[in-house]
C-alpha positions in Angstrom: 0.0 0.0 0.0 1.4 3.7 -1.1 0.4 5.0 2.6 -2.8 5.3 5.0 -4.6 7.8 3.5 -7.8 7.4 2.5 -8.5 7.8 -1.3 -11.2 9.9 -3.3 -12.7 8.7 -6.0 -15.2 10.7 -8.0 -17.7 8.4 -10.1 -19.2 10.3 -12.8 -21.6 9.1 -15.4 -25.0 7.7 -16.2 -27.5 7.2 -13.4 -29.4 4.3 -14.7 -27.4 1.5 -13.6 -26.0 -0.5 -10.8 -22.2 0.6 -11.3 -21.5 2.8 -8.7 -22.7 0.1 -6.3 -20.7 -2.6 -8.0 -17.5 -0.1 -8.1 -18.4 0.7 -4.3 -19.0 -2.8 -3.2 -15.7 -4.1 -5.0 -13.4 -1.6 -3.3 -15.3 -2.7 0.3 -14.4 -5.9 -0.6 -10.6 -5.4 -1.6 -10.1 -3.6 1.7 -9.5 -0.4 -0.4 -9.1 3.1 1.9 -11.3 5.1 -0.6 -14.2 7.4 -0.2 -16.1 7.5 -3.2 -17.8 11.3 -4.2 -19.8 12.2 -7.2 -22.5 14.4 -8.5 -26.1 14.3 -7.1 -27.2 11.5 -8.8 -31.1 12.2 -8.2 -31.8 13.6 -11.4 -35.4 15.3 -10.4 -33.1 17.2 -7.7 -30.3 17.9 -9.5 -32.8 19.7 -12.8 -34.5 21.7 -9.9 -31.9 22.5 -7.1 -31.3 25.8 -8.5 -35.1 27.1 -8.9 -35.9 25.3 -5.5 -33.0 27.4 -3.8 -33.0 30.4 -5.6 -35.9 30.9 -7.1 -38.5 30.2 -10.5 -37.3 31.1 -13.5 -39.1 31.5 -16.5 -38.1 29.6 -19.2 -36.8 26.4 -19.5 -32.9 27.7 -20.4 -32.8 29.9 -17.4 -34.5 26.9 -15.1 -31.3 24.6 -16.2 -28.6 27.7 -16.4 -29.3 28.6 -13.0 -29.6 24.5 -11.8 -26.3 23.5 -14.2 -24.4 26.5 -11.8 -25.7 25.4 -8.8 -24.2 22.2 -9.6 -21.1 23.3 -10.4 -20.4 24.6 -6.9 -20.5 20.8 -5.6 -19.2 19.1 -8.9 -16.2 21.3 -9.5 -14.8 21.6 -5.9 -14.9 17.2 -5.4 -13.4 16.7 -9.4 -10.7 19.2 -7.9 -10.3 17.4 -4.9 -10.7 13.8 -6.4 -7.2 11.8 -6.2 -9.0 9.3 -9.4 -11.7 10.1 -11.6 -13.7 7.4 -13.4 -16.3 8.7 -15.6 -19.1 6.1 -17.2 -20.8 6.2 -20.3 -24.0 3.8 -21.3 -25.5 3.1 -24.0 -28.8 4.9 -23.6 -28.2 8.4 -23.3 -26.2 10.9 -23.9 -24.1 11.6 -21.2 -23.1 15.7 -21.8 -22.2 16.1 -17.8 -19.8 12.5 -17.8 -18.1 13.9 -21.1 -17.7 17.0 -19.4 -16.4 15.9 -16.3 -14.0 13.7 -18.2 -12.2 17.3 -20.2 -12.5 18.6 -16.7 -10.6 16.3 -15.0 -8.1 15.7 -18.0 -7.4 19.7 -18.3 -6.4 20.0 -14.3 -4.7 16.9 -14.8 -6.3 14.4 -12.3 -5.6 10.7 -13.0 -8.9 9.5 -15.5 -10.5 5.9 -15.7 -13.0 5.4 -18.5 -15.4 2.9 -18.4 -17.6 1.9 -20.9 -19.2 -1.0 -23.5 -17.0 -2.2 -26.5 -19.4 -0.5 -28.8 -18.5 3.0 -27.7 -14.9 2.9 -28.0 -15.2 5.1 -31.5 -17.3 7.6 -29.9 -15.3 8.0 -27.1 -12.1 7.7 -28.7 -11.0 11.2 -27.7 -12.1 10.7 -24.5 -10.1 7.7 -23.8 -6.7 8.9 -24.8 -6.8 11.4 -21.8 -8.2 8.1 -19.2 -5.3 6.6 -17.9 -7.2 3.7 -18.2 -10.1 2.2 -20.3 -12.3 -0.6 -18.6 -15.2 -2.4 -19.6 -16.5 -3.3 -16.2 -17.2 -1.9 -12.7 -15.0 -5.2 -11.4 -12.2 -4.0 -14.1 -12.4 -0.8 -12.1 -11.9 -1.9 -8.9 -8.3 -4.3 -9.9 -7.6 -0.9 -11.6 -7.6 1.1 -8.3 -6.4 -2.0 -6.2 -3.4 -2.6 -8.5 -3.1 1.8 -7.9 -3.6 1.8 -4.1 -2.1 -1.4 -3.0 -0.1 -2.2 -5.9 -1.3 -6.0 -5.9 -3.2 -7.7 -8.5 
């Protein structure tokens, strides 16, 4: 193991799946001294958070403008603070927030893991040459940042 500290891992990414949990209940499992941080992940809150704090808006653009900046404040300060980010794209929608978490991370330089289906490798092709790392699975994920924390396979 590098040392006792306690590693933070931001999980960005699609919201429809069991990956997190599978990520989360891997690195349990391995022992790993990580704390995992991400995004809200409820999307209903997320859309409204910045109407419901600071007020109705009235149009659509403003409604999301004023929740996207609200967002920020959280999303921006834990990618900054994040020792690993691993940023997950499905296959069913389009994930604008993941890809830009992923040029986020890549431009203040904080180690990347991609994970992500085969079939999106094109599509994601520029994405992936900034990851440190491209997995396929949540379990691929957790050797990755076993092999990184305790440097055992």
């Amino acid at each position: 193991m590098m040392s006792n500290r306690i590693w933070t891992i931001y999980l960005s990414g699609e919201i429809h799946s069991d990956w997190r949990e599978r990520i989360a209940q891997g690195a349990e499992e391995a022992g790993l001294p990580v704390e995992f941080v991400s995004a809200v992940t409820d999307h209903d809150v997320s859309d409204k958070c910045g109407v419901e704090i600071l007020g109705v808006e009235a149009t659509g653009f403003w409604t999301d403008h004023k929740g996207a900046k609200v967002n920020a404040l959280r999303t921006r300060v834990l990618l900054e603070e994040a020792d690993i980010v691993v940023v997950r794209f499905g296959d069913k929608y389009r994930q604008w927030n993941a890809a830009f978490d992923a040029g986020y991370a890549a431009a203040i330089g904080t180690p990347m893991i991609t994970l992500h289906d085969r079939e999106l490798t094109h599509a994601l092709k520029e994405v992936d040459a900034a990851a440190l790392a491209v997995a396929e699975t949540p379990e691929q994920v957790v050797r990755l940042l076993t092999y990184t924390i305790k440097g055992t396979l």
